[in-house]
C-alpha positions in Angstrom: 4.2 -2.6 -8.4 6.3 -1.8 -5.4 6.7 -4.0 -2.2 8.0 -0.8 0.1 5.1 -0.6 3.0 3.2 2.8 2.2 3.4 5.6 4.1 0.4 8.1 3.8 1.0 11.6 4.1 -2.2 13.9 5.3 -1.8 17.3 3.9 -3.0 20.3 6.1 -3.8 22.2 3.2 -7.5 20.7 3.8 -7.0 21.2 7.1 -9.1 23.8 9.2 -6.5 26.6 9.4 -8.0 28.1 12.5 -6.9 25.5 14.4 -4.2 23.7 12.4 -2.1 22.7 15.8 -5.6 20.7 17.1 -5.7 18.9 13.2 -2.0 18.5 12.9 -2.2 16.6 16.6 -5.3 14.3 15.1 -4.2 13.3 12.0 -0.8 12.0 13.6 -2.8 10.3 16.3 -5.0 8.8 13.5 -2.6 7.1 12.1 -0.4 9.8 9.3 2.5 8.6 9.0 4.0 11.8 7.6 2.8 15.5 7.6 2.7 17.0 4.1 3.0 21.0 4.1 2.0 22.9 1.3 3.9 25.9 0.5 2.6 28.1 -2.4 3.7 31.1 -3.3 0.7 32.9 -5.8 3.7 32.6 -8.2 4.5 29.6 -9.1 1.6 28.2 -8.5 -2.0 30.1 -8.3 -2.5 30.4 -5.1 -0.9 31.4 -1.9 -0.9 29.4 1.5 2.1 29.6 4.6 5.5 30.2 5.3 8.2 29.5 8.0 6.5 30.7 11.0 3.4 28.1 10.3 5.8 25.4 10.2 7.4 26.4 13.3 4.5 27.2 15.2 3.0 23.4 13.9 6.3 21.5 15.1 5.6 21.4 18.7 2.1 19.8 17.9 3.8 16.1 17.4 7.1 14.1 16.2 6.0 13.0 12.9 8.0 13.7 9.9 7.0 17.0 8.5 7.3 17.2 4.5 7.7 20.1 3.5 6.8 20.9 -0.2 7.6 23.9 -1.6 6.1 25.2 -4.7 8.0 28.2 -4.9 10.4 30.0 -7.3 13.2 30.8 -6.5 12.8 28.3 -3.4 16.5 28.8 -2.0 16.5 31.4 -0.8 13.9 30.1 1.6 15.6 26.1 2.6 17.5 27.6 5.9 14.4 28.8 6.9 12.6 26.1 6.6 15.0 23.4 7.7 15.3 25.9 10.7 11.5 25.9 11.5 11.7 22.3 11.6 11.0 20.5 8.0 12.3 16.8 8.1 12.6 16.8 4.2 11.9 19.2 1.6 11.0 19.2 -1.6 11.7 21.3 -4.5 10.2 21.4 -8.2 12.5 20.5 -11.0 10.7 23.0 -13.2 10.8 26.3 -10.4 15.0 27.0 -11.0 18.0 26.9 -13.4 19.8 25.2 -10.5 17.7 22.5 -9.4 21.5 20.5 -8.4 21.9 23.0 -6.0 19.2 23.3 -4.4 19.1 19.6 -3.8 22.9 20.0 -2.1 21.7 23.1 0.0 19.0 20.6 1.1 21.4 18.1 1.8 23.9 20.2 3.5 21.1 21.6 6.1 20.8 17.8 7.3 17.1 17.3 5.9 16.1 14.4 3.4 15.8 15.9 -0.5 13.2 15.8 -2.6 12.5 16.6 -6.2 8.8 17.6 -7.7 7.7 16.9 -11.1 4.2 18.6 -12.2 1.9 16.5 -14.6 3.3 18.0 -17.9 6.8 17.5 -17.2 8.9 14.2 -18.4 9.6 11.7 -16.2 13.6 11.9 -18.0 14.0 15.2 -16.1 14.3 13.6 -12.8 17.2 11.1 -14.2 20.2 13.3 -13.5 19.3 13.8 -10.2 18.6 10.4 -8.7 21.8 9.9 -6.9 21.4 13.4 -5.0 17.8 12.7 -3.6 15.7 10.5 -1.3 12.4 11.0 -2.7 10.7 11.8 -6.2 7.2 13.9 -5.8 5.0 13.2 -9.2 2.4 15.8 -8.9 -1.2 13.7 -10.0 -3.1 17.3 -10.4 -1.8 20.4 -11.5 -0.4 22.1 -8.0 -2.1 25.1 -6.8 -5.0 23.8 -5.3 -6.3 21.2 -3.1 -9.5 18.7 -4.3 -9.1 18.7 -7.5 -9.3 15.1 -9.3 -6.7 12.7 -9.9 -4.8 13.0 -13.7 -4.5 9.3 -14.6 -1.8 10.0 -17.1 0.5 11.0 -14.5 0.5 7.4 -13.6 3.0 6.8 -16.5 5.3 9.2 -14.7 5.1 6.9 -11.9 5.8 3.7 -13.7 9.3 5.3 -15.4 10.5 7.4 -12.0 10.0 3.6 -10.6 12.3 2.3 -13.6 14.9 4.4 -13.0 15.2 4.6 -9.4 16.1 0.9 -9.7 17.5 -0.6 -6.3 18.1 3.2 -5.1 16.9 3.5 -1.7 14.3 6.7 -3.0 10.2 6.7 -2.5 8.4 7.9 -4.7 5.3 10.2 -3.6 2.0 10.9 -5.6 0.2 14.1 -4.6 -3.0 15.0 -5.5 -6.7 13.2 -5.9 -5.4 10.8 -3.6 -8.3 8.6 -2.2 -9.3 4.6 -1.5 -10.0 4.9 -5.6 -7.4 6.2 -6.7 -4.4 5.2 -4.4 -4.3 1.4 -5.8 -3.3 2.7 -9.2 -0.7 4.9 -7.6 0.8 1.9 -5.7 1.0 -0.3 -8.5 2.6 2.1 -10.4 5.6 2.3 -8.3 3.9 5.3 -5.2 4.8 4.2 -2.1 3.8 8.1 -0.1 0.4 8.7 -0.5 -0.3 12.5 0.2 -4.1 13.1 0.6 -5.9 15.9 1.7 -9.9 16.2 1.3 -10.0 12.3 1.5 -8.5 12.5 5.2 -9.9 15.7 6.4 -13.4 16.4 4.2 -15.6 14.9 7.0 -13.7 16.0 9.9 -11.9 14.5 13.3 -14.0 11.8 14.1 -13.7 10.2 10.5 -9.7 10.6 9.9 -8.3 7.4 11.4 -11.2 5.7 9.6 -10.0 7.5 6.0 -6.3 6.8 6.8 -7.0 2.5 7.4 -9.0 3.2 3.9 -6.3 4.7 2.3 -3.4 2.2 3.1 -5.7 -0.5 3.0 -5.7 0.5 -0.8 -2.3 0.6 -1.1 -1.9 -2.6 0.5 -3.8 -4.4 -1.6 -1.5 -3.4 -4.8 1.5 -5.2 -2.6 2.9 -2.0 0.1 1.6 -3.7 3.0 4.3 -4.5 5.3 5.4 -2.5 8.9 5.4 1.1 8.8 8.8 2.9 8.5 10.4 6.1 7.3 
């Protein structure tokens, strides 16, 4: 069980997309501590979503950390430009290169905090080698692709051994996918301490997101995150 206060990541994937500025401006007045950006390719993953010029155009909109996760291959080609159109940290998938080290160092070098992504299928060992190069490990609870789909309960394993490893490492470690007041308990006592969430913050619109935020962190609270907020 972690004691690190949770952070809680809305992802604007479930976002309405025709006015993504407006949502990206409610769900950090609502409380998101973070804004998680989900980059898809139709490659890597089934499906296809925004680029560059979505996360510039969004940056204006507010101050909050913008996480930037790319499910992409090859994705380095692409880190200047997204460091450039203003991602705080970004995160790549162990599984989408040959050169994941690099990637990770092109990361760093661009000034932006690393991440590395692990999908539900892959070992928790794979992240092991690489613990000293980044400042937060991504366990993917669905299979990526899609938003809304439900939370993978095995993945939770994942968790427990990424937590393990990191030891006294100054690294979170962020669950993505079925995140909701159910499900986000288990995550946190598993070692999660960023909670990425998308239909569970945005499925019933404006008026309801600071609401479904206090629901979610209340969740991981209880499992022993509560604490002030931080980055």
């Amino acid at each position: 069980m972690t004691t690190r206060p949770p952070l809680i990541a809305p992802s604007i994937l479930s976002a309405d997309f025709s006015r993504l500025g407006e949502e990206t401006r409610a769900v950090a007045a609502a409380g998101g501590d973070w804004i998680h950006l989900d980059v898809m390719d139709g490659h890597f993953v089934p499906n296809i979503t925004f680029g560059p010029p979505v996360v510039k155009a969004l940056r204006p909109h507010t101050d909050r950390f913008f996480d930037v996760h790319l499910m992409i291959a090859p994705a380095d080609p692409y880190l200047a430009a997204f460091a450039e159109a203003g991602a705080d940290g970004i995160s790549v998938h162990v599984e989408a290169g040959p050169h994941i080290h690099r990637s990770l160092q092109t990361i760093r070098a661009l000034g932006k905090r690393a991440g590395v992504a692990l999908n539900p299928g892959t070992p928790a060992a794979m992240v092991e080698p690489l613990l000293d190069m980044v400042d937060l490990v991504l366990v993917m609870t669905v299979n990526p692709g899609f938003g809304g789909q439900s939370f993978l309960p095995g993945a939770l394993e994942t968790v427990s051994r990424v937590r393990t490893m990191i030891a006294e490492r100054d690294i979170r470690i962020q669950v993505d996918g079925g995140i909701d007041p159910r499900t986000v308990e288990a995550a946190a006592r598993a070692g999660a301490d960023v909670f990425v969430a998308g239909n569970a913050v945005f499925k019933d619109g404006p008026a309801a997101y600071a609401e479904r935020i206090a629901a979610i962190r209340a969740g991981a609270q209880a499992a022993g995150g509560a604490g002030p907020l931080a980055c």
